[in-house]
C-alpha positions as a Markdown table, in Angstrom:
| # | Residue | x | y | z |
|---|---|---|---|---|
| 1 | Unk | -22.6 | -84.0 | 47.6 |
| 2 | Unk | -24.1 | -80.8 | 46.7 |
| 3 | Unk | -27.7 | -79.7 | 47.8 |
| 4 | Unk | -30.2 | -77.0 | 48.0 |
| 5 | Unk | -31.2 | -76.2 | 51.9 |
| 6 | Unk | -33.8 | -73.9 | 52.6 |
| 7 | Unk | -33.6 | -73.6 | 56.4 |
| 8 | Unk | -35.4 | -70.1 | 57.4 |
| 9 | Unk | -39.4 | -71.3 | 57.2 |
| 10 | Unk | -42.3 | -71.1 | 59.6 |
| 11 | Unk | -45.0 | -73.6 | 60.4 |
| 12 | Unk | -48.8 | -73.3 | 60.6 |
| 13 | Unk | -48.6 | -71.3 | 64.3 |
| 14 | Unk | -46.8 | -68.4 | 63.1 |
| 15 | Unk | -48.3 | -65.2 | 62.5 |
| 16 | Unk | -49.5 | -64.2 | 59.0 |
| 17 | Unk | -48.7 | -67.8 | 57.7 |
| 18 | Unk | -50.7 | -70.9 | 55.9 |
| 19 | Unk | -52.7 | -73.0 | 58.0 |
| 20 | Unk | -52.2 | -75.3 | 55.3 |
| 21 | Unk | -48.7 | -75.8 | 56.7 |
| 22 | Unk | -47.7 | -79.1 | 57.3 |
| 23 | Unk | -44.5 | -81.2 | 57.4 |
| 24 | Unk | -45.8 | -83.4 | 54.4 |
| 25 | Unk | -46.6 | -80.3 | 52.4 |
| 26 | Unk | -43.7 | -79.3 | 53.1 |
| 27 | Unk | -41.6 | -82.2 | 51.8 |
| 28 | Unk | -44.1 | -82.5 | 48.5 |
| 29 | Unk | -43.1 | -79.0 | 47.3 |
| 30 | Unk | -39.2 | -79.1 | 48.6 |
| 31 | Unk | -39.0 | -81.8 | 46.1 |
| 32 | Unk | -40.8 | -80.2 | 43.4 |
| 33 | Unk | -38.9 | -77.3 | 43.3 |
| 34 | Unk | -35.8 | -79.3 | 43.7 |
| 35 | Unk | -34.5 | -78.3 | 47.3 |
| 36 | Unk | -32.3 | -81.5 | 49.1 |
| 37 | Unk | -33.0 | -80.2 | 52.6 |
| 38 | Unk | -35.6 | -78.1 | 55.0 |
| 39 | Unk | -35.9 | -76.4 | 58.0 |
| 40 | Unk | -38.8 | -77.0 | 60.4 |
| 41 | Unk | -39.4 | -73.4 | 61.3 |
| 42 | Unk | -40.8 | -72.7 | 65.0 |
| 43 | Unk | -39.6 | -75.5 | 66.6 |
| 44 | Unk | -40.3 | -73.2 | 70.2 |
| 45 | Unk | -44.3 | -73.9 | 69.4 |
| 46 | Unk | -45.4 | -76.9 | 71.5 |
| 47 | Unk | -48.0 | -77.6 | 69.3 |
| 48 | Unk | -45.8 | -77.5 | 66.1 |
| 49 | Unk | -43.4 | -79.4 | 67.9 |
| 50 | Unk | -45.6 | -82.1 | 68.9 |
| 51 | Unk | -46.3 | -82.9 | 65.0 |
| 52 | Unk | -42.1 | -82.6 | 64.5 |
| 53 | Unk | -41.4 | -85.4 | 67.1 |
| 54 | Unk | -44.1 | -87.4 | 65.5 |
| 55 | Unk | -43.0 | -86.9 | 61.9 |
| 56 | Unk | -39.3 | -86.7 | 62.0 |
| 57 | Unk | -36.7 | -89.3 | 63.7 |
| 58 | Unk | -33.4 | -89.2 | 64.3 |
| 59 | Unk | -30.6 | -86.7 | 65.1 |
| 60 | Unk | -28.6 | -83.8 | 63.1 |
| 61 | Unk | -30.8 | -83.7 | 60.2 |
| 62 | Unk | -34.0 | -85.9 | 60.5 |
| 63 | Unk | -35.8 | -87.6 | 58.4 |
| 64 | Unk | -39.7 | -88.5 | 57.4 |
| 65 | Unk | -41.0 | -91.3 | 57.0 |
| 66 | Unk | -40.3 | -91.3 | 53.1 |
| 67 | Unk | -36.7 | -90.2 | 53.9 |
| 68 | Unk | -36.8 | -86.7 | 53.2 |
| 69 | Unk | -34.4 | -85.2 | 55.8 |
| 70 | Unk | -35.4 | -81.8 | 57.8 |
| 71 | Unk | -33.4 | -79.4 | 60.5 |
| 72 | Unk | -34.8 | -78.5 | 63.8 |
| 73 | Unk | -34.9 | -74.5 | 63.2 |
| 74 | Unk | -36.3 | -71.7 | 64.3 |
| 75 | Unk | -36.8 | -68.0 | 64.5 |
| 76 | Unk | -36.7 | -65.7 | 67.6 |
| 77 | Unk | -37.9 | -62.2 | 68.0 |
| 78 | Unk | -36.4 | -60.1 | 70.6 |
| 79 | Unk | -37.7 | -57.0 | 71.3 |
| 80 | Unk | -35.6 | -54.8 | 74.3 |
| 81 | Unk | -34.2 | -51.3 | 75.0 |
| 82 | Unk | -30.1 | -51.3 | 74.6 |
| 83 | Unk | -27.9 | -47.8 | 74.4 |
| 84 | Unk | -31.3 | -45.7 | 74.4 |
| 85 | Unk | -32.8 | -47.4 | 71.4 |
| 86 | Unk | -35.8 | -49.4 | 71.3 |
| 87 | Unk | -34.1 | -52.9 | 69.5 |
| 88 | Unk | -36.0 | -55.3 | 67.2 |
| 89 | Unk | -33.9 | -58.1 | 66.1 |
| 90 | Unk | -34.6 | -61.6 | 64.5 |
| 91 | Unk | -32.5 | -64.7 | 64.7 |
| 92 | Unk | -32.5 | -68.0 | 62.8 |
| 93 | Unk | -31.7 | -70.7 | 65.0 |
| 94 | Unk | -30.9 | -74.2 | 64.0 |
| 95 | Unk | -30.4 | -77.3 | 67.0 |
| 96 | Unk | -29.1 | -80.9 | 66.3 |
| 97 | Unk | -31.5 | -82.5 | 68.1 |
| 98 | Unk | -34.6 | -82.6 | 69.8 |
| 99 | Unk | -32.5 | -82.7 | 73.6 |
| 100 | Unk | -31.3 | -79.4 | 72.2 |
| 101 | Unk | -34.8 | -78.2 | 70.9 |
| 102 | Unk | -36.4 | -78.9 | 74.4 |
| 103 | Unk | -33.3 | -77.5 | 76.4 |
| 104 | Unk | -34.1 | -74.2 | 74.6 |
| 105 | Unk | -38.1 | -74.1 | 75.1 |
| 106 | Unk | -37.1 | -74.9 | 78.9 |
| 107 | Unk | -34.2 | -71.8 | 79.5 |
| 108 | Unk | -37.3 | -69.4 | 77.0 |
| 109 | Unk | -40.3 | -71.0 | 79.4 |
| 110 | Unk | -38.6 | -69.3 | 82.5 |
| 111 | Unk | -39.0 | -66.3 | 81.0 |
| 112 | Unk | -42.5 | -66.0 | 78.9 |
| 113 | Unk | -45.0 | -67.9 | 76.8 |
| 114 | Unk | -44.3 | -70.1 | 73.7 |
| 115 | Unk | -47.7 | -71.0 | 73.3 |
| 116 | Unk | -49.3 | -67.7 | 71.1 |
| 117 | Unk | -46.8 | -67.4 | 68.1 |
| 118 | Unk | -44.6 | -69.5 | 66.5 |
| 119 | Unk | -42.1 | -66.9 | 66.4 |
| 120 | Unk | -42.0 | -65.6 | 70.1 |
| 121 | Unk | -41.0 | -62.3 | 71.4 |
| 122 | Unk | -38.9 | -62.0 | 74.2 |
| 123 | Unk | -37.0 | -59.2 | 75.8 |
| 124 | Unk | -33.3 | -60.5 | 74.8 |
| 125 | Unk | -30.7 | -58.6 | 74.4 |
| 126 | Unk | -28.4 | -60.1 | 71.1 |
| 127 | Unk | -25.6 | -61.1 | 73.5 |
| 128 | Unk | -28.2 | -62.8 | 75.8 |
| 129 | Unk | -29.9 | -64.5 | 72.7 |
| 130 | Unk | -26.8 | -66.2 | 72.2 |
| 131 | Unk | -25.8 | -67.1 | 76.3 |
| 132 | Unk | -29.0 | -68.9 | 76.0 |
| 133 | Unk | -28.7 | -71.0 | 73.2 |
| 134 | Unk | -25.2 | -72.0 | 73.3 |
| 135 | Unk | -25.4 | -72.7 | 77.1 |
| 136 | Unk | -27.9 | -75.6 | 76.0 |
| 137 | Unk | -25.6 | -76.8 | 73.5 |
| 138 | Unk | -22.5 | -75.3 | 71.6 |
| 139 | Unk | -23.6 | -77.2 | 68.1 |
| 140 | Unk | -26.4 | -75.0 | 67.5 |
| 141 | Unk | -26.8 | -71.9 | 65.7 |
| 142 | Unk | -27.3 | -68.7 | 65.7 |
| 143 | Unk | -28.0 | -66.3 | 63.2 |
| 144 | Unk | -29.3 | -63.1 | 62.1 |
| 145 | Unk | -31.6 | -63.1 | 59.9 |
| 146 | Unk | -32.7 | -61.0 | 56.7 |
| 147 | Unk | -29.9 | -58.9 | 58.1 |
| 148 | Unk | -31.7 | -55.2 | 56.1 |
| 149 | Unk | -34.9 | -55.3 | 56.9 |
| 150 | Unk | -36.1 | -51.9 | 58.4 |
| 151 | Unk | -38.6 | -53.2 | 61.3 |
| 152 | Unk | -36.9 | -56.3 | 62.9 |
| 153 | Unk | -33.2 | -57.0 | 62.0 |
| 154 | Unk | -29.7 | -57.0 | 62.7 |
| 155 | Unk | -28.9 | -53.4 | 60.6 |
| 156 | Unk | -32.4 | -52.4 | 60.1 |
| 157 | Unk | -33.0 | -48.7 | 59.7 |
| 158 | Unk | -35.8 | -48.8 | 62.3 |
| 159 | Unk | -34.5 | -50.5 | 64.9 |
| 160 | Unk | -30.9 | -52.0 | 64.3 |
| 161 | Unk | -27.6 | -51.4 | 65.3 |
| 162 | Unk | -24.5 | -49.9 | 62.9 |
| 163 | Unk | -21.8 | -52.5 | 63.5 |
| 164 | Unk | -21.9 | -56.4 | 64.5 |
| 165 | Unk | -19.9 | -55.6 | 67.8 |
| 166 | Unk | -22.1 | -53.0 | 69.3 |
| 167 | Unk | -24.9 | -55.2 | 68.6 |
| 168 | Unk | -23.4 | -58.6 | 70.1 |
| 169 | Unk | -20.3 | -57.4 | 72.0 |
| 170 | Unk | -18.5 | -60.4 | 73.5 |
| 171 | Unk | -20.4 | -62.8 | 72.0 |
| 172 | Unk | -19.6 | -61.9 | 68.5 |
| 173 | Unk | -17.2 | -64.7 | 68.1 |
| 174 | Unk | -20.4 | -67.1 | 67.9 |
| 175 | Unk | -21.5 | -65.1 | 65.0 |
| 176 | Unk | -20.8 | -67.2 | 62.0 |
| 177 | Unk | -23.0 | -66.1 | 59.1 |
| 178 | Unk | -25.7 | -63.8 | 58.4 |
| 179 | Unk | -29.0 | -64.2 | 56.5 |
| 180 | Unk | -29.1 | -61.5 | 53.4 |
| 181 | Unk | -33.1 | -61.2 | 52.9 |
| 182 | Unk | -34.9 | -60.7 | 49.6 |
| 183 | Unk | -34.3 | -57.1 | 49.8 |
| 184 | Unk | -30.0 | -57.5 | 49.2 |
| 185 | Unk | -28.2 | -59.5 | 47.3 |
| 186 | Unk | -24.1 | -60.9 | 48.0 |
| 187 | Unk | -23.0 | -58.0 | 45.7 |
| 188 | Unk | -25.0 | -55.2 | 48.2 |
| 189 | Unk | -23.4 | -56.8 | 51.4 |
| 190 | Unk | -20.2 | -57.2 | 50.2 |
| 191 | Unk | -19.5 | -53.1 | 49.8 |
| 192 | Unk | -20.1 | -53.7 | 53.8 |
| 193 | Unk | -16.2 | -54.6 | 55.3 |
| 194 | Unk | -17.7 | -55.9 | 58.3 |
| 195 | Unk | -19.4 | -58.6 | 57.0 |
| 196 | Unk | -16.4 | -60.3 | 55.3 |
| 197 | Unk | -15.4 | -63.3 | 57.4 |
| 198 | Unk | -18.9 | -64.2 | 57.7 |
| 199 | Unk | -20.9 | -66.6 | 55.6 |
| 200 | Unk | -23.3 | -65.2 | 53.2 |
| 201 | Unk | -26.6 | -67.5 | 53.9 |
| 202 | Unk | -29.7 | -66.8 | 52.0 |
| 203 | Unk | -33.8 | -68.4 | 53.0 |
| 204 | Unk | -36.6 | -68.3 | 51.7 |
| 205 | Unk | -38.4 | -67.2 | 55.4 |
| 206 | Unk | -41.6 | -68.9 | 53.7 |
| 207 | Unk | -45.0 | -68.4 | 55.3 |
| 208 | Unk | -46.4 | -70.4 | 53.0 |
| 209 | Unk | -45.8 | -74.2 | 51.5 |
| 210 | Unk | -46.7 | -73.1 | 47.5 |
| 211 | Unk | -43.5 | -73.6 | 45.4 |
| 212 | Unk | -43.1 | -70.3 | 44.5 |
| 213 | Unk | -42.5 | -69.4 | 48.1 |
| 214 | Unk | -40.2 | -72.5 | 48.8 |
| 215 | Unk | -36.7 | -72.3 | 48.2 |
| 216 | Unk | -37.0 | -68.4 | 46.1 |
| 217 | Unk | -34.0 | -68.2 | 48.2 |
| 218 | Unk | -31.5 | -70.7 | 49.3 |
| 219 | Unk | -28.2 | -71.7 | 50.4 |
| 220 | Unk | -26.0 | -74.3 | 48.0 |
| 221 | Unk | -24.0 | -76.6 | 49.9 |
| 222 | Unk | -21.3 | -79.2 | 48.8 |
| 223 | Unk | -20.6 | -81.3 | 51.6 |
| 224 | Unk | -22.1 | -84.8 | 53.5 |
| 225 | Unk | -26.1 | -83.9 | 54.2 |
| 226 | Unk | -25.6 | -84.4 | 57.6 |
| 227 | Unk | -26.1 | -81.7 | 60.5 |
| 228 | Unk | -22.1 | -81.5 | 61.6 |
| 229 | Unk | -21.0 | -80.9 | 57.9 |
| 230 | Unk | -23.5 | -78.4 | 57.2 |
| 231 | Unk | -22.3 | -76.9 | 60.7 |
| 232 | Unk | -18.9 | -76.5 | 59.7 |
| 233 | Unk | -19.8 | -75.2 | 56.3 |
| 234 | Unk | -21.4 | -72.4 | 57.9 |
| 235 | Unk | -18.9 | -71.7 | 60.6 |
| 236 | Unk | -16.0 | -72.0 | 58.0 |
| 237 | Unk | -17.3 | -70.4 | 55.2 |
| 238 | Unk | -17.5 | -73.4 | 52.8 |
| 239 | Unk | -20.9 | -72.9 | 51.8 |
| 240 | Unk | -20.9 | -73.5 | 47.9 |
| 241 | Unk | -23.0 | -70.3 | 47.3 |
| 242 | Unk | -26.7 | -69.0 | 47.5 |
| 243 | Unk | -29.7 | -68.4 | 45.1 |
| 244 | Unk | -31.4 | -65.6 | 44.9 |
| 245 | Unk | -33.9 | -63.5 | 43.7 |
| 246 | Unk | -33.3 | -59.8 | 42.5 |
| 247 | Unk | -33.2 | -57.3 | 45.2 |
| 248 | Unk | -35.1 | -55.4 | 43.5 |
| 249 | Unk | -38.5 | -58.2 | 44.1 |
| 250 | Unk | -38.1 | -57.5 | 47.7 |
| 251 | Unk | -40.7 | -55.5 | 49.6 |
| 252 | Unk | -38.4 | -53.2 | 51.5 |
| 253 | Unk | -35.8 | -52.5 | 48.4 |
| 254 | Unk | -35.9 | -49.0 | 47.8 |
| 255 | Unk | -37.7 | -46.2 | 50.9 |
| 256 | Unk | -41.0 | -45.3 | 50.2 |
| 257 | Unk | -44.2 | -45.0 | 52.1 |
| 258 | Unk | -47.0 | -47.1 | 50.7 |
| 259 | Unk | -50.6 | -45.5 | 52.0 |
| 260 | Unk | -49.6 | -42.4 | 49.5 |
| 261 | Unk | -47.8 | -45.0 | 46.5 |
| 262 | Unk | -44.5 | -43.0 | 47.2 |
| 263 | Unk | -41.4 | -44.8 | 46.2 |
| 264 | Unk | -37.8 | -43.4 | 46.0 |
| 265 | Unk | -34.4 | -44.1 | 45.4 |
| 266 | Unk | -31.9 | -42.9 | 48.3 |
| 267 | Unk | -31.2 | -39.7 | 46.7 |
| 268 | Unk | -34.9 | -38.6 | 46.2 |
| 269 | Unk | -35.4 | -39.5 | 49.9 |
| 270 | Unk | -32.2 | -37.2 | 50.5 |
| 271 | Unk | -34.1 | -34.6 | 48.8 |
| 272 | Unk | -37.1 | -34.6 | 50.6 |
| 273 | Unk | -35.4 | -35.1 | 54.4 |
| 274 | Unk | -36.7 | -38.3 | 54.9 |
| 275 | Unk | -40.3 | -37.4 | 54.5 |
| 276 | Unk | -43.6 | -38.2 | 52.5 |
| 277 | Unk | -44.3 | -35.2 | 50.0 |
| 278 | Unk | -47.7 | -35.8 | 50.5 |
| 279 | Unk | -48.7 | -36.5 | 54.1 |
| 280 | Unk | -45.3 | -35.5 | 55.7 |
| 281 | Unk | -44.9 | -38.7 | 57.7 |
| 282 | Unk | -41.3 | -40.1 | 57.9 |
| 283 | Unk | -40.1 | -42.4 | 54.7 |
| 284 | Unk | -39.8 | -46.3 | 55.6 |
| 285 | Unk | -35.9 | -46.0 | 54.9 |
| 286 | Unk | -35.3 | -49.2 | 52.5 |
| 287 | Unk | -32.1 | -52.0 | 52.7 |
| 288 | Unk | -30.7 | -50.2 | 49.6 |
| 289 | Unk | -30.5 | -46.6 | 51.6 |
| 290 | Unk | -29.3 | -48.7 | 55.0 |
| 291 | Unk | -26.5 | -50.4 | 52.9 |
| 292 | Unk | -25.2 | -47.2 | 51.6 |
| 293 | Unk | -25.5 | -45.4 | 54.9 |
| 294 | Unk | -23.1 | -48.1 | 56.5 |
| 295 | Unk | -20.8 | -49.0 | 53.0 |
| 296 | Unk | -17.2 | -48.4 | 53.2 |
| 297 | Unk | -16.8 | -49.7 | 49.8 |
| 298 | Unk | -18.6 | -48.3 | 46.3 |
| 299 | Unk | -20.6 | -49.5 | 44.2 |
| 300 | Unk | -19.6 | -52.6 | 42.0 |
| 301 | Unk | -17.1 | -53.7 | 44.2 |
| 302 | Unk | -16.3 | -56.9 | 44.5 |
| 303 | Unk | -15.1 | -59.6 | 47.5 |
| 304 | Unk | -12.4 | -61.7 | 46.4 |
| 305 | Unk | -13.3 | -65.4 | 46.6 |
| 306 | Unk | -16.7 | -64.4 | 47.2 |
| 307 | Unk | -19.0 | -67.5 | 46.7 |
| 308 | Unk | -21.1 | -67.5 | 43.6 |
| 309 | Unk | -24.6 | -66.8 | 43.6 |
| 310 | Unk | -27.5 | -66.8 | 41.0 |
| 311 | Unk | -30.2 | -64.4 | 40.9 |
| 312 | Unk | -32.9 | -66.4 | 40.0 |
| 313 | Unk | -37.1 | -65.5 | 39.4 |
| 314 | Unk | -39.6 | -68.3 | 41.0 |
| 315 | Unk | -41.2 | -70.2 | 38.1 |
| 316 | Unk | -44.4 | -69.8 | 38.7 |
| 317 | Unk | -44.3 | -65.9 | 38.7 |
| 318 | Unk | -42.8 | -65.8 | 35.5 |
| 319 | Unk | -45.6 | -68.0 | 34.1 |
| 320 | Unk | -48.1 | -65.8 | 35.7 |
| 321 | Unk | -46.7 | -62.3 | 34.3 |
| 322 | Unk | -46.5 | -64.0 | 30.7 |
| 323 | Unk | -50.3 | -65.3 | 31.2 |
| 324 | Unk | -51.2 | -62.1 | 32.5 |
| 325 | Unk | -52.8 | -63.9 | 35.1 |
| 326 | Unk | -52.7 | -64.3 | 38.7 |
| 327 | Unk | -50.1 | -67.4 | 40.1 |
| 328 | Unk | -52.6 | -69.2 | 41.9 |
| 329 | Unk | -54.8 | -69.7 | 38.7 |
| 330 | Unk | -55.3 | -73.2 | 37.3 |
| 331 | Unk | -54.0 | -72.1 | 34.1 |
| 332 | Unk | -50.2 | -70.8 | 35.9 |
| 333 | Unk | -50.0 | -74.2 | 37.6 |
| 334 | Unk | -51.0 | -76.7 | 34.9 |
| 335 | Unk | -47.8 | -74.9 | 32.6 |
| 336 | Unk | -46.0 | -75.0 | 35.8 |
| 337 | Unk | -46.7 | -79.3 | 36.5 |
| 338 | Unk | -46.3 | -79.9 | 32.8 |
| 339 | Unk | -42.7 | -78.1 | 32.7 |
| 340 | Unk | -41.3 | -79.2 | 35.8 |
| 341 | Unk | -42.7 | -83.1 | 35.7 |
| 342 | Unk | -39.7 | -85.3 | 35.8 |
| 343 | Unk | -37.3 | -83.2 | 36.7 |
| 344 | Unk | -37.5 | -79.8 | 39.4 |
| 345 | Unk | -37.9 | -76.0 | 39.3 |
| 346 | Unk | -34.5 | -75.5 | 40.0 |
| 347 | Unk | -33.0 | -77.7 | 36.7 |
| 348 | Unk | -36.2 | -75.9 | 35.0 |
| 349 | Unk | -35.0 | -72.7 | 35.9 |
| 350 | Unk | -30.6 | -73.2 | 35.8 |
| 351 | Unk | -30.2 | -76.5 | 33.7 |
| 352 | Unk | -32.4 | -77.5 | 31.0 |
| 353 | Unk | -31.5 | -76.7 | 27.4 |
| 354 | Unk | -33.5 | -74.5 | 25.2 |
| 355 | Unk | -34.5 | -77.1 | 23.5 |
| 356 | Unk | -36.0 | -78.6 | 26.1 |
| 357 | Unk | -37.3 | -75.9 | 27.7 |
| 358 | Unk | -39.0 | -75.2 | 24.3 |
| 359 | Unk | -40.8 | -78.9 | 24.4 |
| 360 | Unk | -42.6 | -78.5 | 27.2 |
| 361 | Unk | -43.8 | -74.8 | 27.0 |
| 362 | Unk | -44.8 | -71.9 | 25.0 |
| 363 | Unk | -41.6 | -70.4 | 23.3 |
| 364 | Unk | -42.1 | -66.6 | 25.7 |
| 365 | Unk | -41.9 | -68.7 | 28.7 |
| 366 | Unk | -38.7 | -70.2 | 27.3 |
| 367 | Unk | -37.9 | -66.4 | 26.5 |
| 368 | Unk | -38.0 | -65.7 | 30.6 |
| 369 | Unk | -36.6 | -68.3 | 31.8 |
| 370 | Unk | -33.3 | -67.7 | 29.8 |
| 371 | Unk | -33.3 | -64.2 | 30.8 |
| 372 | Unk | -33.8 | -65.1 | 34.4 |
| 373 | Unk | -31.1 | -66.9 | 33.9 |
| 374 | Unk | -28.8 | -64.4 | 32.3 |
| 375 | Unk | -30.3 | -61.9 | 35.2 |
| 376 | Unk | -32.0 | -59.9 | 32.5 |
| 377 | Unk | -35.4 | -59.4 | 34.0 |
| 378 | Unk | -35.7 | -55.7 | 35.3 |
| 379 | Unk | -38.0 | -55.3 | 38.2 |
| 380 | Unk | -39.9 | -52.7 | 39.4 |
| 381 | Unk | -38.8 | -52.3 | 43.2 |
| 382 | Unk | -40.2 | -53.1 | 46.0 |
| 383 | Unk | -40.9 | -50.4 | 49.1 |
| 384 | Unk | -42.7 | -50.1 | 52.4 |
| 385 | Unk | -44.2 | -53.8 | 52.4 |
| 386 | Unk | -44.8 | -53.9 | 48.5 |
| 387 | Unk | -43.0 | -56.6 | 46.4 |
| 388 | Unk | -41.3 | -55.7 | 43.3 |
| 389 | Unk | -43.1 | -56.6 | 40.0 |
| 390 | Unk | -41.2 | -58.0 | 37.3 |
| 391 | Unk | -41.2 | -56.1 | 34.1 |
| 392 | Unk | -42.8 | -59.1 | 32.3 |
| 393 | Unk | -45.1 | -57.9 | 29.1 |
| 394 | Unk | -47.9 | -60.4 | 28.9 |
| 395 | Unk | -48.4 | -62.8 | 25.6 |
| 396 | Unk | -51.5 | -61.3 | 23.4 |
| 397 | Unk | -54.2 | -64.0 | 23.9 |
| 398 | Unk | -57.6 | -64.9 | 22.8 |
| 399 | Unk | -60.1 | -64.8 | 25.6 |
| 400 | Unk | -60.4 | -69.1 | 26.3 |
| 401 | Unk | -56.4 | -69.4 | 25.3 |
| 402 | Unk | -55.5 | -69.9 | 29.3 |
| 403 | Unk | -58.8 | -71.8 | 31.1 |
């Protein structure tokens, strides 16, 4: 059976998210944009958690009442001090069951609140992070998510580590599979030896339910959906691939410092010792500058029996750059119902013919959406918080065309 999972997403009681969030929002746009499984996000809240137990039943992967299924996941933030370095590292952890879920709140409650965020912060080292979970039960998860990004992750210029085994030392062996983040793509990690026998995941890390935040990245899998098979898929490396957007779209890309609009490529950061030309403050060093710093490989290279992957651009921001108007406007989202109605962004996006595609919209959309396909979009980078913008020029319209 293969499947879309999107398993790295927060609820409403995470910081900076929708308060829209809900499980049955949730499950309305998964289906939309064509994804066969979800995670819960912040399982750790107790408020969040209350609505899980009341909306999801059973064990492994749960389901709704309408059937949809759903993982128990979450995300952790530890924050500590480890070989004179102040450490800021997330985790995405997934639990079988709702035993598990409360076995894990219980071992975090001895040591701080869970009530404030829905991604708490607690002063865990990486190998501790792991004693924890895996002492409440050995099928759960761990793993680290958006692996480059600069402020809080695993090889994050900021505040990260430069190999896997410094950062979780004996513990390492629980380390299955890593999460790459918007900012990197398979073809960026894989110039990085140390990350070959582990799975490449990807997430969408969505803070809110629209669909263009759903499933903009996500794993493939081709195996039973049930909790143990996705489990072993992970741990063995028989994940079917990932989708993902271009690297390029992600907000921490290239180094830059956004209060002066300054963006640069590694070299030009090179060139400039690390610092703003003009205020002087350091550069926020981007995933593209971190991946070179700790490559062993160049440029181009690639994994043998690497898992494929597509580099795919949400729907509904193509739409919006060929409207030249903004995605949440009613004339984006009535193009975007009337071209994925009876069927789902992802068979909009990878599947449908031409023809087809030409039948339910405006021949320049069709334009876009093959040449997301064919990864043919260029994108102005991201840097310093700021997504990349496609390079998208808009259709010449009338004023009225669009309302």
């Amino acid at each position: 059976m293969r499947f879309f999972a999107d398993l790295h997403v927060h609820g409403p009681f995470s910081r900076g998210t929708s308060k829209a969030l809900s499980i049955p929002k949730l499950e309305q746009y998964a289906r939309i944009k064509g994804i066969g499984v979800m995670g819960t996000g912040d399982f750790t809240h107790p408020t969040w958690l209350e609505q899980l137990k009341a909306s999801l039943s059973g064990e492994g992967v749960l389901r709704t009442e309408s059937g949809f299924p759903f993982i128990l996941s979450t995300e952790l933030s530890s924050i500590f001090t480890d070989k004179g370095r102040t450490r800021k590292i997330h985790h995405v952890i997934l639990a079988p069951s709702f035993d598990a879920v409360d076995g894990i709140r219980d071992a975090l409650l001895k040591l701080g609140r869970l009530d404030y965020d829905g991604r708490p912060i607690f002063k865990l080292s990486c190998p501790e992070v792991i004693d924890l979970v895996m002492g409440v039960d050995k099928q759960c998860e761990v793993i680290p998510a958006h692996i480059w990004t600069p402020w809080f992750a695993l090889f994050g210029s900021n505040s990260g580590y430069d190999s896997l085994k410094d950062a979780y030392e004996d513990t390492l062996k629980h380390i299955h599979a890593y999460e790459t983040g918007l900012s990197s793509d398979p073809p960026m990690n894989w110039r990085v030896s140390q990350l070959d026998k582990l799975t490449t995941l990807s997430f969408s890390d969505l803070h809110s339910f629209w669909p263009w935040r759903i499933g903009r990245e996500a794993t493939i899998f081709d195996c039973d959906l049930t909790y143990d098979a996705m489990l072993s898929a992970i741990r063995n490396n028989t994940v079917a691939g990932t989708i993902e957007v271009d690297p390029s779209y992600g907000k921490y890309h290239l180094d830059g410092h956004r209060a002066c609009d300054v963006c640069f490529e590694p070299s030009e950061t090179r060139e400039h010792n690390g610092k703003c030309p003009k205020c002087g403050r350091p550069l926020t060093i981007g995933v593209l500058n971190r991946v070179e710093e700790l490559a062993d490989r160049e440029e181009g290279y690639h994994l043998p029996n690497a898992k494929p992957f597509h580099t795919l651009m949400p729907l509904s921001e193509l739409i919006s750059h060929v409207f030249g108007m903004g995605i949440a406007t009613r004339a984006t989202w009535k193009e975007y119902d009337s071209l994925v109605r009876g069927s789902s962004e992802y068979a909009v996006l990878m599947e449908l013919p031409r023809e087809e595609l030409e039948k339910r919209t405006h021949v320049r959309i069709a334009d876009e959406i093959i040449k997301s396909r064919e990864h043919a979009i260029k994108v102005k980078p991201g840097y310093d918080g700021v997504y990349g913008e496609p390079e998208i020029q808009p259709m010449q319209k009338k004023l009225g065309d669009w309302s």
